[in-house]
C-alpha positions in Angstrom: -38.2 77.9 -28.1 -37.5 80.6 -26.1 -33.9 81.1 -24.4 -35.6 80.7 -20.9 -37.3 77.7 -22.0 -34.1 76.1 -22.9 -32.8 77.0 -19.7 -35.3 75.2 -17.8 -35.2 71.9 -20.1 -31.4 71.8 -19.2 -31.6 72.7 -16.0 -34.5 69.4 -15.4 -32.3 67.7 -17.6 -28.9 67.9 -15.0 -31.2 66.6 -12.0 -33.1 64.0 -14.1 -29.7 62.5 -15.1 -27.9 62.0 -12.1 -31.4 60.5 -10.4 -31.8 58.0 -13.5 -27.9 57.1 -13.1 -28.2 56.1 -9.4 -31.9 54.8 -10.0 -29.9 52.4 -12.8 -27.3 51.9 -9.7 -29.7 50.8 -7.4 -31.9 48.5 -9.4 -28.2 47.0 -10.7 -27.4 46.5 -7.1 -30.6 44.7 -6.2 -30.6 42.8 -9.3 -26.8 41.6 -8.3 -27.7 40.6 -5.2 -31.0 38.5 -6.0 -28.4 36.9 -8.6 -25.5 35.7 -6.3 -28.1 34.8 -3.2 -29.3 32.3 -6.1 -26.2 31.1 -7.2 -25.8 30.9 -3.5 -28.7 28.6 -2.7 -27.8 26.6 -5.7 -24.5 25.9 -4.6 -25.6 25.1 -1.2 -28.1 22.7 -2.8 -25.7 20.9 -5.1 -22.9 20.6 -1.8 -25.8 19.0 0.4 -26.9 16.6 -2.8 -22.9 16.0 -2.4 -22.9 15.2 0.9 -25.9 12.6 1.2 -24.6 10.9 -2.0 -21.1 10.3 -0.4 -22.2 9.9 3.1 -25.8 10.4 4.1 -25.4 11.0 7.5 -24.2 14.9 8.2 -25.1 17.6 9.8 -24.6 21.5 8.6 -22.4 24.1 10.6 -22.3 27.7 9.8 -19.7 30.3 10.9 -20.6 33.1 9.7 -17.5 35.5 9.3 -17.5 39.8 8.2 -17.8 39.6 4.9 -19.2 36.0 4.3 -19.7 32.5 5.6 -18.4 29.4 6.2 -20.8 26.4 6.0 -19.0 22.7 6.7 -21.4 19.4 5.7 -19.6 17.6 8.7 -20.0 13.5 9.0 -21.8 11.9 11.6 -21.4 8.2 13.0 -24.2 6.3 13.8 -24.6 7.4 17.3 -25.2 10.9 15.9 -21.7 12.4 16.9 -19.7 14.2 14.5 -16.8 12.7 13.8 -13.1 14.5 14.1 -13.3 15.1 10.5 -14.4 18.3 11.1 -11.1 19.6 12.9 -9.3 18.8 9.7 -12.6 20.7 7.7 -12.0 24.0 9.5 -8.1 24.5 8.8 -9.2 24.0 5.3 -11.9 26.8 5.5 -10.3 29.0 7.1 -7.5 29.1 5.0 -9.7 29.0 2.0 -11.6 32.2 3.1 -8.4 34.0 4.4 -7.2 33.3 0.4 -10.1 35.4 -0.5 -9.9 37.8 2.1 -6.3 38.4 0.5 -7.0 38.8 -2.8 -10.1 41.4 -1.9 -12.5 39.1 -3.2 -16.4 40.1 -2.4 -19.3 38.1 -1.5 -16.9 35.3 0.4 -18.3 32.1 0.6 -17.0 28.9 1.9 -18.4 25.4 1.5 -16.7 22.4 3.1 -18.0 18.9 2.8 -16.4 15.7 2.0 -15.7 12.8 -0.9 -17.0 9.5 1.3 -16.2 5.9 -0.1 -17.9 2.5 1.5 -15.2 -0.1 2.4 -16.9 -2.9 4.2 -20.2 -2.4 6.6 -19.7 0.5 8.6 -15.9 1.3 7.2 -15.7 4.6 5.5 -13.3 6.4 3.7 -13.4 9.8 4.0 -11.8 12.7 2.5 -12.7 16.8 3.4 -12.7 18.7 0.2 -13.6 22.2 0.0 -13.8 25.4 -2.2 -14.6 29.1 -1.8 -16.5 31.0 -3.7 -16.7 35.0 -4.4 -18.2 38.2 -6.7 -16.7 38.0 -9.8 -16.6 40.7 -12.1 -16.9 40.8 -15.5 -17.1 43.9 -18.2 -21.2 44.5 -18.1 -21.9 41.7 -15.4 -21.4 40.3 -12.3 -21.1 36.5 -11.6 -20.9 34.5 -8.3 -18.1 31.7 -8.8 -15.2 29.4 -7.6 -12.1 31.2 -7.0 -10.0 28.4 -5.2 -10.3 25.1 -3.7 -8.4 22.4 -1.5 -8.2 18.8 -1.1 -7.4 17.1 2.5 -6.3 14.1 3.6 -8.0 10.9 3.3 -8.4 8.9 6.7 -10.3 5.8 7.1 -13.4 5.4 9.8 -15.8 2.5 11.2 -18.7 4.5 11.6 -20.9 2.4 13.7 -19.6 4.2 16.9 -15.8 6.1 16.3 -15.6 9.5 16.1 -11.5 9.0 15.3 -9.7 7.0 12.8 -9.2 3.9 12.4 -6.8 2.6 15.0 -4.1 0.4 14.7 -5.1 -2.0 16.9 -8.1 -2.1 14.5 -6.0 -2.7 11.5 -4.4 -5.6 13.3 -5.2 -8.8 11.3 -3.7 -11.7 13.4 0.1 -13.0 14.2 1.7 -12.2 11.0 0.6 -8.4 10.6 3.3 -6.9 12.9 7.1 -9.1 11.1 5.0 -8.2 7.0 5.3 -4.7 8.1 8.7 -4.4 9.1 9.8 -6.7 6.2 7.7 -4.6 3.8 9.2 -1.5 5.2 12.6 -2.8 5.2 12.7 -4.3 1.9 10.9 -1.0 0.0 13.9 0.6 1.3 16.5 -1.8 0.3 15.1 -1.5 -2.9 15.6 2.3 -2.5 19.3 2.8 -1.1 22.5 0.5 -1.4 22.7 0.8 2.6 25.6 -1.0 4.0 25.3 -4.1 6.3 25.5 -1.4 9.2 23.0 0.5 8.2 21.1 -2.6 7.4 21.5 -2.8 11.3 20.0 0.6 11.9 17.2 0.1 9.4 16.1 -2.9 11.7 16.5 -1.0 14.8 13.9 1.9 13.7 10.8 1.9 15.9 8.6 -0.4 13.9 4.9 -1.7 15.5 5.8 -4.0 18.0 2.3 -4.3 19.3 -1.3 -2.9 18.8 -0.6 0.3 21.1 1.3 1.8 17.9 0.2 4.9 17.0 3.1 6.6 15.5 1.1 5.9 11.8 -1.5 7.2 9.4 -3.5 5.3 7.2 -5.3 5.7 3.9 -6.3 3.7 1.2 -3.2 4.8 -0.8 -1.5 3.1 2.6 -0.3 2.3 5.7 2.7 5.2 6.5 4.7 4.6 9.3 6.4 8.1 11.0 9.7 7.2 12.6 11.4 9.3 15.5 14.9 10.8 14.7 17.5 8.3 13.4 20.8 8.0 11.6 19.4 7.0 8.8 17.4 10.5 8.9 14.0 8.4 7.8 11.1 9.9 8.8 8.5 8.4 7.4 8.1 4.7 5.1 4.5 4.4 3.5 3.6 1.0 2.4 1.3 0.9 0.0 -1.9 -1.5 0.0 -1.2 -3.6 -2.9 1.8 -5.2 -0.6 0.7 -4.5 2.6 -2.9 -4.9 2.5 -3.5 -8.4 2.7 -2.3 -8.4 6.0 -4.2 -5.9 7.8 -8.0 -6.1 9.0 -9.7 -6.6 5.6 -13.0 -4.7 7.1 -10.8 -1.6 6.4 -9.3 -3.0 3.0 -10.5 -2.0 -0.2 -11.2 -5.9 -1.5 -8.6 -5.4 -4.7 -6.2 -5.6 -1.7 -6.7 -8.0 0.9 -5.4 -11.6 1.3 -6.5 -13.7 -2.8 -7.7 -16.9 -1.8 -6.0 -19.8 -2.5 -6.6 -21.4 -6.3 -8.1 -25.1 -5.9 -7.0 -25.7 -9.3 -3.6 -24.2 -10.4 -1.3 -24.9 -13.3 1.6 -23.3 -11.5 4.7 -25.3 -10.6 7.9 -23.7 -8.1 11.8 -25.3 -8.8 13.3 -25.0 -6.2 17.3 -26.0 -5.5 18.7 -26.3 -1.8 22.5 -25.5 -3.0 25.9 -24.7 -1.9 26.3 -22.5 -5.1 29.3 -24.6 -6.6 30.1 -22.4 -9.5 30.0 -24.6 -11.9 27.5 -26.5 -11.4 25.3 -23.1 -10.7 26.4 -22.1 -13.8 25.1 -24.8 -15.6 21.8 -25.0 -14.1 21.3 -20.8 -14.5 22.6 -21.1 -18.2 19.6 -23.8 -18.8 17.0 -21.7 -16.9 18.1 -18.4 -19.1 18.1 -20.8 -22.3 14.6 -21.9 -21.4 13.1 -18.8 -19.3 12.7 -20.2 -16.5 12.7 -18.8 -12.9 13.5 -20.7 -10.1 14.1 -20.4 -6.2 17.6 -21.4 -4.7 17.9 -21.5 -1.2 21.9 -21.1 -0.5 23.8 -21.7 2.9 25.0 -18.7 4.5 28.3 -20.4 3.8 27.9 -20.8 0.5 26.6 -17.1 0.5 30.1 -16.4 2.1 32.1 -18.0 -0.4 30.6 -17.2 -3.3 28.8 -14.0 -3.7 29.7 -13.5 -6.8 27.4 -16.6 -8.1 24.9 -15.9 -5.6 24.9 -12.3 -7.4 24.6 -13.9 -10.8 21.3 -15.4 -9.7 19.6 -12.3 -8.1 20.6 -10.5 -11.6 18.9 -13.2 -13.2 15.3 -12.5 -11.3 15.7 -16.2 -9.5 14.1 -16.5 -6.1 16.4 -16.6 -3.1 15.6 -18.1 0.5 17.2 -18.9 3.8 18.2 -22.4 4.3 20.7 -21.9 7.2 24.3 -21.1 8.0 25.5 -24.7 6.9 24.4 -27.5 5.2 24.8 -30.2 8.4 23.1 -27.6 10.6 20.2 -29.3 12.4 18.1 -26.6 12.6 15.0 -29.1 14.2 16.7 -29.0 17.6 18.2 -26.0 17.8 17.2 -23.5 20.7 16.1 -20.5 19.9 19.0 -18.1 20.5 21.2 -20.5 18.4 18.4 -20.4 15.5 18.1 -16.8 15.6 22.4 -16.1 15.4 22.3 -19.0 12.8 19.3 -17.3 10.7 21.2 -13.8 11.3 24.2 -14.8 10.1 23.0 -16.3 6.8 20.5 -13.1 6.1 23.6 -11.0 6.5 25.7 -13.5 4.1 23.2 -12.9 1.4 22.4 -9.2 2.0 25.8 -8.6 1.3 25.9 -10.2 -1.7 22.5 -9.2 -3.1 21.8 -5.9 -1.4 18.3 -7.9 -0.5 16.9 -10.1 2.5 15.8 -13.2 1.8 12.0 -13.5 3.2 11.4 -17.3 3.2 13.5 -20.3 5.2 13.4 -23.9 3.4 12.4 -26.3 6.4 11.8 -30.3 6.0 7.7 -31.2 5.7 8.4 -33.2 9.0 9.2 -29.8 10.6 7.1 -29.0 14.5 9.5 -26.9 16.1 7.9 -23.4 16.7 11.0 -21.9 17.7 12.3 -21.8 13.8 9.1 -20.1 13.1 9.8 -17.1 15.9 13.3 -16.5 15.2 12.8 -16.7 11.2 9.5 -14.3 11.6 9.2 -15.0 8.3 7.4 -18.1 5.9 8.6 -21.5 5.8 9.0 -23.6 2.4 8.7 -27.2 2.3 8.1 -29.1 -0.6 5.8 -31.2 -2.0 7.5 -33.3 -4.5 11.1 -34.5 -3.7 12.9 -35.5 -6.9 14.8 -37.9 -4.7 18.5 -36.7 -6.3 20.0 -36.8 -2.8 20.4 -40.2 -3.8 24.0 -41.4 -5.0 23.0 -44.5 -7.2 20.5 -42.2 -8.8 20.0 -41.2 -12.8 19.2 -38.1 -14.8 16.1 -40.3 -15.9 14.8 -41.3 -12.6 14.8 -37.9 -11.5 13.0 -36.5 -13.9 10.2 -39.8 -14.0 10.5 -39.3 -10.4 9.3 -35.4 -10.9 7.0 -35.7 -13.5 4.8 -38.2 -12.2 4.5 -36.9 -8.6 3.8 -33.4 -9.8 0.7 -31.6 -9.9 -0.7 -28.0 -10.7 0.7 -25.7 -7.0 3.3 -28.1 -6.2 6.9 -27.4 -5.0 9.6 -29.6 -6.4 12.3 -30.5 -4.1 16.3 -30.4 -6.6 19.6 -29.9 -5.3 22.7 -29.2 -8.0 23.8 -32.7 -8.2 25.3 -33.1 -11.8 22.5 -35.9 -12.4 20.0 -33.1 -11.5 21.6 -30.7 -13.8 21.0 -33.8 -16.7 17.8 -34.0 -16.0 17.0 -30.6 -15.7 16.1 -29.8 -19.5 14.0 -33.0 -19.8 12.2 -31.7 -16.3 11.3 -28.2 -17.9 10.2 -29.7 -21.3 8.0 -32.5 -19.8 6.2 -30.3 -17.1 5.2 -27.5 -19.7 4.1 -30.4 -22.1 1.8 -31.2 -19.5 -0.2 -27.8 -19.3 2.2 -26.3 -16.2 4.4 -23.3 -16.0 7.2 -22.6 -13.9 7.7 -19.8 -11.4 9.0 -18.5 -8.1 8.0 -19.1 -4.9 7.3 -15.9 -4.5 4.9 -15.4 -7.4 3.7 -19.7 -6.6 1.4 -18.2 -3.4 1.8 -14.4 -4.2 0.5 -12.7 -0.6 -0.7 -15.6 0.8 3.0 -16.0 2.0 3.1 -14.8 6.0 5.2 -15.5 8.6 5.2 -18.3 11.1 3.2 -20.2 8.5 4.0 -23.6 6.5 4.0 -23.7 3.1 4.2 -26.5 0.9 1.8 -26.2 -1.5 0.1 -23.8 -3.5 -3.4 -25.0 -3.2 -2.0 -24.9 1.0 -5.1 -22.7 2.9 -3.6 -19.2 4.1 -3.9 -19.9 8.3 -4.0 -16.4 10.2 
């Protein structure tokens, strides 16, 4: 070939090179871009499939930004009107996409929808959740994929004509929803901090729900939180969660593993019980039998008592045995007090035993006979009775008689009626071993009606209806 042949060949060659190159380019391009508007349309499809199978009704929002888009799936009640889910939906998506815009990502996209969960009827769950997606480049190829995503916060809606969460007025179940929540709150955080009978007082005095105007709250299936304004106790916040505070809120908003059990027609469950003046010895006999035998009980001290002997009264806390009000002293006639009395009387016995225990009791022993409402509004908490009374008030009585006396009259729910008499403490062994020969087993108050217990109420039996 001839040298101006050669010369020509090269010469086509240097232009046909650079045109092939940014021929390749182009056709790359297009080819990437038909790729990630596919992946785009798919993920679009798969966040609307999302949508409908967590909450059919939605519509679709697009802000289109630059570089990209935002699209939000937002939730719509049954009046058609989005609810104010979406407020929470943007501040996700925008800081999702200004993530990407940070990192130099290409191709932003943002999709914003929502994890929806049926309560009751028209009560929702719903939660926004939401991810961004971009170019990503690999060594010969070019993908469109997640590059972050963000998880918001779960608020509960009835859907059949709100646009706003669930308020708390809504979540108000009857009489005994506004004392559970401040005795839940207060006890969580007795459990929490060794406060001092002061700061006892303060923790009562924090703004709690006193009626169904509150709306210093936020609620959630994980619970009920209560936000507090500034205090010397520097709380600002208590969140209850729904396995103790559920049963007494609205259970059309109440996951069902957490609202109120029903009461058992049938159970083998028995509560000792001991009204006592916490006479050391005699204490010490009957909480040496229970530990022998492993047994818990409930004792219902004076305040008194409580007073003089808080070592015992500790003993019996340590020992995981139930403890309840039963008043200042043992002649006090609470039946006729008025109400100012019965509060300072109740007051002064919760303090008695809060500063021997570091805990509140949350149940007053009342007589079966008892009508007065007034103990009921100044306890503001439940009221044991009993259903069985072992009769060893009685001075001519015998170990034996107490325990035939028990052991006939006692069937599965009831509450047995002792004091720490020493023919009591006799009978006591024979009591235990007798009762669980007959099928029953023996347990607290507390665990007897689990959260059935509720303020204002009367309780003297387990098979007893729950009355909101």
């Amino acid at each position: 070939m001839r040298t101006w042949q050669k010369s020509i060949i090269f010469i086509l060659a240097l232009i046909a090179i650079p045109i092939i190159y940014f021929e390749n380019q182009y056709f790359s391009h297009q080819q990437r871009e038909a790729q990630i508007k596919t992946s785009q349309r798919a993920i679009f499809k798969a966040y609307r499939t999302h949508s409908e199978n967590n909450y059919a009704n939605f519509t679709v929002y697009t802000d289109s930004k630059p570089p990209g888009k935002i699209y939000y799936f937002v939730p719509k009640n049954q009046e058609g009107h989005t609810i104010d889910l979406l407020q929470q939906q943007q501040r996700i998506g925008e800081r999702l996409y200004q993530k990407a815009r940070r990192n130099k990502q290409k191709n932003i996209t943002v999709y914003i929808t929502y994890n929806g969960d049926n309560l009751h009827n028209d009560t929702y769950r719903l939660t926004p959740t939401g991810a961004v997606y971009s170019q990503v480049n690999h060594r010969f190829s070019t993908k469109f994929g997640k590059f972050a995503d963000q998880l918001g916060h779960e608020a509960v809606y009835n859907l059949a004509n709100q646009t706003k969460p669930v308020t708390f007025k809504a979540l108000y179940k009857d009489a005994a929803t506004l004392p559970m929540i401040k005795q839940t709150a207060i006890d969580q955080q007795l459990k929490k901090h060794h406060y001092t009978t002061q700061q006892l007082e303060e923790l009562e005095k924090l703004d709690f729900p006193t009626d169904l105007n509150y709306h210093q709250f936020s609620f959630s299936q994980h619970g009920l939180t209560l936000h507090f304004t500034k205090n010397t106790l520097g709380i600002k916040h208590i969140t209850l969660p729904l396995a103790t505070i559920g049963p007494y809120l609205n259970p059309d908003y109440i996951a069902e593993d957490y609202t109120m059990p029903r009461a058992k027609k049938k159970s083998m469950a028995v509560a000792l019980t001991f009204n006592t003046a916490l006479n050391p010895d005699r204490t010490h006999q009957i909480l040496k039998i229970l530990n022998e035998k492993a047994v818990q009980a409930t004792f219902f001290p004076t305040g008194e008592a409580a007073h003089q002997h808080p070592k015992v009264l500790r003993q019996l806390r340590v020992a995981n045995q139930a403890i309840g009000n039963q008043s200042y002293a043992a002649e006090d006639s609470i039946n006729t007090m008025s109400e100012p009395d019965l509060t300072t009387n109740i007051t002064k016995t919760d303090r008695a035993i809060f500063q021997a225990t570091g805990a509140l009791p949350r149940f007053m022993r009342v007589t079966p006979d008892t009508t007065n409402k007034a103990i009921a509004i100044a306890s503001q908490r439940s009221l044991i009775s009993w259903s069985v009374d072992s009769e060893d008030w009685r001075t001519d009585i015998q170990a034996a008689e107490i325990t035939k006396n028990v052991i006939e009259r006692t069937t599965g729910g009831d509450v047995v009626l002792l004091r720490t008499a020493p023919e009591t403490i006799k009978a006591l062994p024979e009591i235990i071993d007798q009762l669980r020969a007959n099928g029953y087993h023996l347990v607290t108050i507390p665990s007897l009606f689990k959260h059935r217990l509720a303020p204002f109420q009367q309780y003297a039996k387990a098979a007893d209806p729950y009355q909101g």
